[in-house]
SESELO-945751 format. One record per residue: x, y, z of N, C-alpha, C, O in turn; residue in one letter; residue number from 1. Coordinates in nm, 2 decimals, always signed. Example, Ala and Ser with C-alpha at 12.3 -4.5 7.8 and 13.67 -1.06 7.14 Angstrom:
BEGIN
+--------+--------+--------+--------+--------+--------+--------+--------+--------+--------+--------+--------+--------+-----+
!    n.u !    n.v !    n.w !   ca.u !   ca.v !   ca.w !    c.u !    c.v !    c.w !    o.u !    o.v !    o.w ! residu ! num !
+--------+--------+--------+--------+--------+--------+--------+--------+--------+--------+--------+--------+--------+-----+
!  +1.32 !  -0.57 !  +0.78 !  +1.23 !  -0.45 !  +0.78 !  +1.32 !  -0.33 !  +0.78 !  +1.42 !  -0.33 !  +0.85 !      A !   1 !
!  +1.28 !  -0.22 !  +0.71 !  +1.37 !  -0.11 !  +0.71 !  +1.29 !  +0.00 !  +0.79 !  +1.34 !  +0.11 !  +0.80 !      S !   2 !
+--------+--------+--------+--------+--------+--------+--------+--------+--------+--------+--------+--------+--------+-----+
This chain:
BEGIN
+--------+--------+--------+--------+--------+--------+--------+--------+--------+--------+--------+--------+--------+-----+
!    n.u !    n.v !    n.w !   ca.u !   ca.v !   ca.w !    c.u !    c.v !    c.w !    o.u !    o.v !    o.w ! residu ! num !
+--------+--------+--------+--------+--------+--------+--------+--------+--------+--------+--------+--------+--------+-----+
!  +0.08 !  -0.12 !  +0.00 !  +0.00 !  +0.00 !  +0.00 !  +0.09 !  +0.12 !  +0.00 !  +0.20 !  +0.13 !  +0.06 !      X !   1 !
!  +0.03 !  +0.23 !  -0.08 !  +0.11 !  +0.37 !  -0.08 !  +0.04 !  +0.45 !  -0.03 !  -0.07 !  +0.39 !  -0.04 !      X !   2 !
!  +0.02 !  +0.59 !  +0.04 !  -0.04 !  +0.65 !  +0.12 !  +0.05 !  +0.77 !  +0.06 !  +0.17 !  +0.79 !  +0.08 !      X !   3 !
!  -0.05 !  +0.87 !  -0.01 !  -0.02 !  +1.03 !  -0.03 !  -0.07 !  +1.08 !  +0.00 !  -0.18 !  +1.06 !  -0.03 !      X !   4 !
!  -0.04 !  +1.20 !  +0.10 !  -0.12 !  +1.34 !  +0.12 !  -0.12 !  +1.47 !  +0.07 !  -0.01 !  +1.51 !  +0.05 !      X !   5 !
!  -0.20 !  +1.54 !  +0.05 !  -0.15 !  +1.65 !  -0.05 !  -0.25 !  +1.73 !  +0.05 !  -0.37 !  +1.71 !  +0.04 !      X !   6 !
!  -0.19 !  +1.85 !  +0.18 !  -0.27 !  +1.88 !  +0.25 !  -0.30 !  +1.99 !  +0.22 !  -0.40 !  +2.03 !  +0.27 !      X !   7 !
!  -0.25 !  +2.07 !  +0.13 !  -0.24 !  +2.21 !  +0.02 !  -0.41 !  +2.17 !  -0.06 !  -0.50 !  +2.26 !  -0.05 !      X !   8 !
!  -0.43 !  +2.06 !  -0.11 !  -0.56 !  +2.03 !  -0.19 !  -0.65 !  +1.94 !  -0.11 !  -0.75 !  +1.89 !  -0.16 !      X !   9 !
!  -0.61 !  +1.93 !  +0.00 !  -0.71 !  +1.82 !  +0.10 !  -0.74 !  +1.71 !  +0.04 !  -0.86 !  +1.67 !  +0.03 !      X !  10 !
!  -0.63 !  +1.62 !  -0.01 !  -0.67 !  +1.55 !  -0.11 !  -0.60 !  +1.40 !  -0.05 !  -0.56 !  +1.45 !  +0.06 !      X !  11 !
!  -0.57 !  +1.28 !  -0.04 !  -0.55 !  +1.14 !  +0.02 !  -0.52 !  +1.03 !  -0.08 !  -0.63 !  +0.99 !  -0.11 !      X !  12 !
!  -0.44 !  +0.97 !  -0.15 !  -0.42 !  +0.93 !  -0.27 !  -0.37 !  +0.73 !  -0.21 !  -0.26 !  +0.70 !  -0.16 !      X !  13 !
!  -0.46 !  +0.66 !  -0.21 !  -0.42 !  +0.53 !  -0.15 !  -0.42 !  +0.44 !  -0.27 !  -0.52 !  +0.41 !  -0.33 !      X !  14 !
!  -0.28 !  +0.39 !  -0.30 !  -0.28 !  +0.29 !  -0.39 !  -0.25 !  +0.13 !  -0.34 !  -0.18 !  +0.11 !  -0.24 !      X !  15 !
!  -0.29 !  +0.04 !  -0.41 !  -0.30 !  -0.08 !  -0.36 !  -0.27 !  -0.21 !  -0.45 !  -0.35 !  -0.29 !  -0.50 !      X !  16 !
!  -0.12 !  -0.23 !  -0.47 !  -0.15 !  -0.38 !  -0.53 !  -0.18 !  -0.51 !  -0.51 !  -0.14 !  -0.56 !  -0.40 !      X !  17 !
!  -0.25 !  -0.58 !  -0.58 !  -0.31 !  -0.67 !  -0.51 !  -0.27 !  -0.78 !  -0.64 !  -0.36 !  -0.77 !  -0.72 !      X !  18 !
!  -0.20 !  -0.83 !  -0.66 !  -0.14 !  -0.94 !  -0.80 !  -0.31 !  -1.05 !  -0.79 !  -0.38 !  -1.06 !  -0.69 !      X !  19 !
!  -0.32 !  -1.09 !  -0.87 !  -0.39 !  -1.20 !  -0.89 !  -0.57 !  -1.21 !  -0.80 !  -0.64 !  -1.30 !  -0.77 !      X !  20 !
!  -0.56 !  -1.05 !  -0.79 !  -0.71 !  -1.06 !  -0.76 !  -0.80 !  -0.95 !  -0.86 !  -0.76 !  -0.84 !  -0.90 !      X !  21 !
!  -0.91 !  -1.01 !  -0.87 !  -1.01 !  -0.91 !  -0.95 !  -1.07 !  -0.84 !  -0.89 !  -1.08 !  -0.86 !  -0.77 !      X !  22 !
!  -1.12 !  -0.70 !  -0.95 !  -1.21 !  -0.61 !  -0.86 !  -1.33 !  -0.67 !  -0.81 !  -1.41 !  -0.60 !  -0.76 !      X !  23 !
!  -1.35 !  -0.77 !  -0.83 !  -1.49 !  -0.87 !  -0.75 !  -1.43 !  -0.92 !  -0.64 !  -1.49 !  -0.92 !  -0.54 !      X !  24 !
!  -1.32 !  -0.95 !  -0.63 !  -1.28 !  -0.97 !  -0.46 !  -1.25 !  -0.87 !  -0.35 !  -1.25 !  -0.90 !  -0.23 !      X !  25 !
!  -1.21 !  -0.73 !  -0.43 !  -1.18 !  -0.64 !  -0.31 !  -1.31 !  -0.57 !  -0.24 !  -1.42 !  -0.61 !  -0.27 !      X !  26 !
!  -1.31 !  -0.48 !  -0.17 !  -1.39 !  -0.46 !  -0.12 !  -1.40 !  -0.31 !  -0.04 !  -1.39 !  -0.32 !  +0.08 !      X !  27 !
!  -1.42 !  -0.20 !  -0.09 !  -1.35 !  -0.05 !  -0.04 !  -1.48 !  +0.00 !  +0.00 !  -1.57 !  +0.00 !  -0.08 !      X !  28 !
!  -1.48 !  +0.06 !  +0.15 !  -1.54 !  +0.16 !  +0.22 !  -1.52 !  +0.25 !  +0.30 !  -1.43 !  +0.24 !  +0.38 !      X !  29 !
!  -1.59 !  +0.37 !  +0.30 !  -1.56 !  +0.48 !  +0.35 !  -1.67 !  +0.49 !  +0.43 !  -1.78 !  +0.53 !  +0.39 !      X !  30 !
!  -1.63 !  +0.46 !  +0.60 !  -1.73 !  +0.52 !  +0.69 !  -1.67 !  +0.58 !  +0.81 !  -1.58 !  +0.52 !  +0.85 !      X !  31 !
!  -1.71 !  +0.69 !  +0.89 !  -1.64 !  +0.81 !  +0.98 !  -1.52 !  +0.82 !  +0.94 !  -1.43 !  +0.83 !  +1.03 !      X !  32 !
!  -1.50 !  +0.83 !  +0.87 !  -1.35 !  +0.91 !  +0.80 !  -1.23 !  +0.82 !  +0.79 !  -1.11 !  +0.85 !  +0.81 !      X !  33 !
!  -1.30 !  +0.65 !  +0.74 !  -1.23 !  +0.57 !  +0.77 !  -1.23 !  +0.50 !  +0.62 !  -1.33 !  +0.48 !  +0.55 !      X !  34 !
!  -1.09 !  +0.47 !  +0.59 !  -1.13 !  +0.39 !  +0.41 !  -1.07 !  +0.28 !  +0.48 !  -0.98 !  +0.27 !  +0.55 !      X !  35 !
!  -1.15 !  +0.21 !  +0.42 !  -1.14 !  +0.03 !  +0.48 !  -1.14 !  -0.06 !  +0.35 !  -1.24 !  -0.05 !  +0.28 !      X !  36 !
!  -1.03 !  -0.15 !  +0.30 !  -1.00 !  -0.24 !  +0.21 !  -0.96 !  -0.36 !  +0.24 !  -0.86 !  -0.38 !  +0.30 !      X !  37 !
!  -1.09 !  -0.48 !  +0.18 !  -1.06 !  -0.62 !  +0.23 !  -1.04 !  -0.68 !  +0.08 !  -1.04 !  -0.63 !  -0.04 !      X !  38 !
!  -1.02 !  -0.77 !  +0.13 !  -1.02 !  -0.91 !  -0.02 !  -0.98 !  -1.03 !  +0.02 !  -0.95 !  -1.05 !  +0.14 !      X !  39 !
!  -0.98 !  -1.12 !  -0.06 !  -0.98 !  -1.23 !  -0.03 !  -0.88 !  -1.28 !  -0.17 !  -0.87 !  -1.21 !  -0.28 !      X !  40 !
!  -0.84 !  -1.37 !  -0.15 !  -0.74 !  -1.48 !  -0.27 !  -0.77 !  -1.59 !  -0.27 !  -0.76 !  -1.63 !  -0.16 !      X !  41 !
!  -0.81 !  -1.68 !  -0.36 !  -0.82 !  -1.80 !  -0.43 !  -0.78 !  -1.85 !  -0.54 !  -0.84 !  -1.88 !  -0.64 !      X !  42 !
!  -0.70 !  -1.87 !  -0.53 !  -0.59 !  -1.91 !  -0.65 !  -0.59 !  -2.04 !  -0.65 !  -0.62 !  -2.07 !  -0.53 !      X !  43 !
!  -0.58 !  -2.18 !  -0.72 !  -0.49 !  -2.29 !  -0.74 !  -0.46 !  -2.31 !  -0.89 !  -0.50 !  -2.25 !  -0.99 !      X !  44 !
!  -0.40 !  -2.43 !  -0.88 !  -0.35 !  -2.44 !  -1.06 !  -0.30 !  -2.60 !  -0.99 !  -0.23 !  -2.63 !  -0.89 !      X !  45 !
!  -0.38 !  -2.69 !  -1.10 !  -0.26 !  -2.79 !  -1.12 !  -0.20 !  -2.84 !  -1.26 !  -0.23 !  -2.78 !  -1.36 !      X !  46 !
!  -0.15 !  -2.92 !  -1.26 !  -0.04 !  -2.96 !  -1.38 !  +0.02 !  -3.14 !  -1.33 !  +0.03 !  -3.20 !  -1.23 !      X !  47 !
!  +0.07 !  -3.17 !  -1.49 !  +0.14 !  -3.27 !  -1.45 !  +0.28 !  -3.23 !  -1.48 !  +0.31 !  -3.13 !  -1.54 !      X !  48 !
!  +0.37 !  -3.31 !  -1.44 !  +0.55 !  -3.23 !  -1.46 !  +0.57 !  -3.38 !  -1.45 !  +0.53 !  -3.43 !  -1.35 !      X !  49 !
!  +0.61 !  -3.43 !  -1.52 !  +0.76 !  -3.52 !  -1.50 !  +0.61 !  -3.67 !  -1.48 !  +0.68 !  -3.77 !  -1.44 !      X !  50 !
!  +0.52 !  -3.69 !  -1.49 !  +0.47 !  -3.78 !  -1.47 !  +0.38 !  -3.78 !  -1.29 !  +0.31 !  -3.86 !  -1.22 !      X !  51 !
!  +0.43 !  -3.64 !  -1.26 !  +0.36 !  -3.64 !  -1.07 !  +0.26 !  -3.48 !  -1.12 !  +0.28 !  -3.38 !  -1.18 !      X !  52 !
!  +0.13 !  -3.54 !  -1.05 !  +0.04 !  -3.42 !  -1.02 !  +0.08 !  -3.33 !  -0.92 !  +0.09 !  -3.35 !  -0.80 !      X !  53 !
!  +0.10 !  -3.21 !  -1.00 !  +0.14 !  -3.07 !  -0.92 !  -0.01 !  -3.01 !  -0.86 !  -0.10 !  -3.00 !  -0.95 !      X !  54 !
!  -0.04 !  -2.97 !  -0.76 !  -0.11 !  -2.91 !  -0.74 !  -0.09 !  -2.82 !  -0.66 !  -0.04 !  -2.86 !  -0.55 !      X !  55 !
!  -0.13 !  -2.65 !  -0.69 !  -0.08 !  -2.51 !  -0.57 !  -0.17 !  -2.50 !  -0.56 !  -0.26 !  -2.54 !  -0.63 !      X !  56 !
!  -0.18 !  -2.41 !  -0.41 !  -0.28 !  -2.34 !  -0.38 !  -0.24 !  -2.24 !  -0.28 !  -0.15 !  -2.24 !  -0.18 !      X !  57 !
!  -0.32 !  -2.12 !  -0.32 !  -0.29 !  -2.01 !  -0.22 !  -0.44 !  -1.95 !  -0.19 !  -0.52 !  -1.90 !  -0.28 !      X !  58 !
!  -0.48 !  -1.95 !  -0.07 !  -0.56 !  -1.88 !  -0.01 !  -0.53 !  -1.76 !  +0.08 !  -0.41 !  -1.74 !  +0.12 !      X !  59 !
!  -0.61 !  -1.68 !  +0.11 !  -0.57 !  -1.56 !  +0.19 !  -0.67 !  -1.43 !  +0.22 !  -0.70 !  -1.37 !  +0.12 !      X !  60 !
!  -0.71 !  -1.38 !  +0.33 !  -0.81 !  -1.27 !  +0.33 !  -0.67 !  -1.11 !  +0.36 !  -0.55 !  -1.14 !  +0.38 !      X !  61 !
!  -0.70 !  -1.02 !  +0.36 !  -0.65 !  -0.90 !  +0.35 !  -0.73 !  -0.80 !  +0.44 !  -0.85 !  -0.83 !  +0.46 !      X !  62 !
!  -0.70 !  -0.70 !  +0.48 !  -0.79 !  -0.60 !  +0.55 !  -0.72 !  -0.49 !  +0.58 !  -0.64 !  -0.52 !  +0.67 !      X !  63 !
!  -0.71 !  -0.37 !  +0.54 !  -0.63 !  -0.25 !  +0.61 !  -0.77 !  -0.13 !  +0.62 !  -0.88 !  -0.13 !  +0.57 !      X !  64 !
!  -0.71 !  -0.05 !  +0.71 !  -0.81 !  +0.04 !  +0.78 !  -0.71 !  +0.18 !  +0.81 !  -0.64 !  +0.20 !  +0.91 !      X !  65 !
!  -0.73 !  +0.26 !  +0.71 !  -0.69 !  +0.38 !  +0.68 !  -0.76 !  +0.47 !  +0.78 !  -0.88 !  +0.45 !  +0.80 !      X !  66 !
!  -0.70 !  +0.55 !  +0.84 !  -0.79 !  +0.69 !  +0.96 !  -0.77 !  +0.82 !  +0.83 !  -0.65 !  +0.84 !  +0.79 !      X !  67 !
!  -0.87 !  +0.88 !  +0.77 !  -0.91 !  +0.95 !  +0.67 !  -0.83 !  +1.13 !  +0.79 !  -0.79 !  +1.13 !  +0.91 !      X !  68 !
!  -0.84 !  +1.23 !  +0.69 !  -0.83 !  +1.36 !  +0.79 !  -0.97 !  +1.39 !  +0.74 !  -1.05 !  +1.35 !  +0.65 !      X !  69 !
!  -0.95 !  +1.52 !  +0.88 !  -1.12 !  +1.57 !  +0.85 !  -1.16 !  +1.69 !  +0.73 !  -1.09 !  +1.78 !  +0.70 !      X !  70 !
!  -1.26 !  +1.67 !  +0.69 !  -1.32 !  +1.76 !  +0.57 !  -1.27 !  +1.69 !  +0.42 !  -1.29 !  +1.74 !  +0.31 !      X !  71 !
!  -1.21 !  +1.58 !  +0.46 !  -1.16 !  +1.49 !  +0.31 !  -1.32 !  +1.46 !  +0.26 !  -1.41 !  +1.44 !  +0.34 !      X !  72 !
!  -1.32 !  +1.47 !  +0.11 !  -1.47 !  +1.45 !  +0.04 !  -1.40 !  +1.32 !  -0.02 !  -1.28 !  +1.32 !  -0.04 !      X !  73 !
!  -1.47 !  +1.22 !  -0.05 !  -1.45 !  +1.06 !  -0.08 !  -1.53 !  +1.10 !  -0.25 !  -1.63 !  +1.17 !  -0.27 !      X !  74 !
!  -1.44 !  +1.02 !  -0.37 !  -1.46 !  +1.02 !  -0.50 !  -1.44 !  +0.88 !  -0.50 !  -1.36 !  +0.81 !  -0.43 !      X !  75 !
!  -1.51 !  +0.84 !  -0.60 !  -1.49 !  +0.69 !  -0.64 !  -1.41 !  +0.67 !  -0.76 !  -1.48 !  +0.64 !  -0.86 !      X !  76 !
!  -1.29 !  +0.69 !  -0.78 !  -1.22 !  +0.73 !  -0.86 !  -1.12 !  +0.61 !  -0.87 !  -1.01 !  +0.63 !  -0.84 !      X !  77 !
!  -1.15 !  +0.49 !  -0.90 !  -1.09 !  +0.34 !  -0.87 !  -1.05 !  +0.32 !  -1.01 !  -1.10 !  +0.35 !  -1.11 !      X !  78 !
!  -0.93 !  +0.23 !  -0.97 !  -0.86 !  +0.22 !  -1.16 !  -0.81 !  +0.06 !  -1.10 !  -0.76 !  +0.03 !  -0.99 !      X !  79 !
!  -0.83 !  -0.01 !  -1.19 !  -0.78 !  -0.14 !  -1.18 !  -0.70 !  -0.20 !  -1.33 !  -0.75 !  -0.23 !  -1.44 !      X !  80 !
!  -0.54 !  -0.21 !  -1.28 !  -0.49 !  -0.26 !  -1.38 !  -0.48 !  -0.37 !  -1.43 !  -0.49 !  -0.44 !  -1.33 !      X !  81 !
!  -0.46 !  -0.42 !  -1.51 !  -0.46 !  -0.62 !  -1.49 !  -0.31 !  -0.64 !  -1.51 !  -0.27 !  -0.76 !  -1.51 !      X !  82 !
+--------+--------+--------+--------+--------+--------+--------+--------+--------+--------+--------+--------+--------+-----+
């Protein structure tokens, strides 16, 4: 996570990579001056190699909880790169 302030324009710039999740897993809210981001990961993959079944798996939930300053106005201004 990156965290910009720009207190000249009252403005809060929070960026977030998240590798291998879709915007249907994350989860962003703004309540009492609080931006709150969860998600969750569900990944596996298997394969055969060499004659042995490979199977990964990665599970995982996420959660951060930003304290906002006061008089910040909240825009939905969300960009998701793939």
């Amino acid at each position: 996570m990156d965290l910009h302030e720009d207190e000249k324009a009252n403005v809060v710039t929070a960026t977030f990579e998240l590798p291998g999740l879709r915007k249907e897993d994350v989860a962003i809210d703004v309540h009492n001056n609080m931006l709150s981001v969860s998600g969750e990961s569900k990944l596996s993959s298997d394969r055969d190699e060499n004659g042995y079944a490979v199977r990964e798996r990665r599970y995982g939930k996420f959660s951060r909880t930003i304290p906002l300053p006061q008089g910040v106005k909240v825009s939905n201004n969300l960009y998701f790169l793939a």
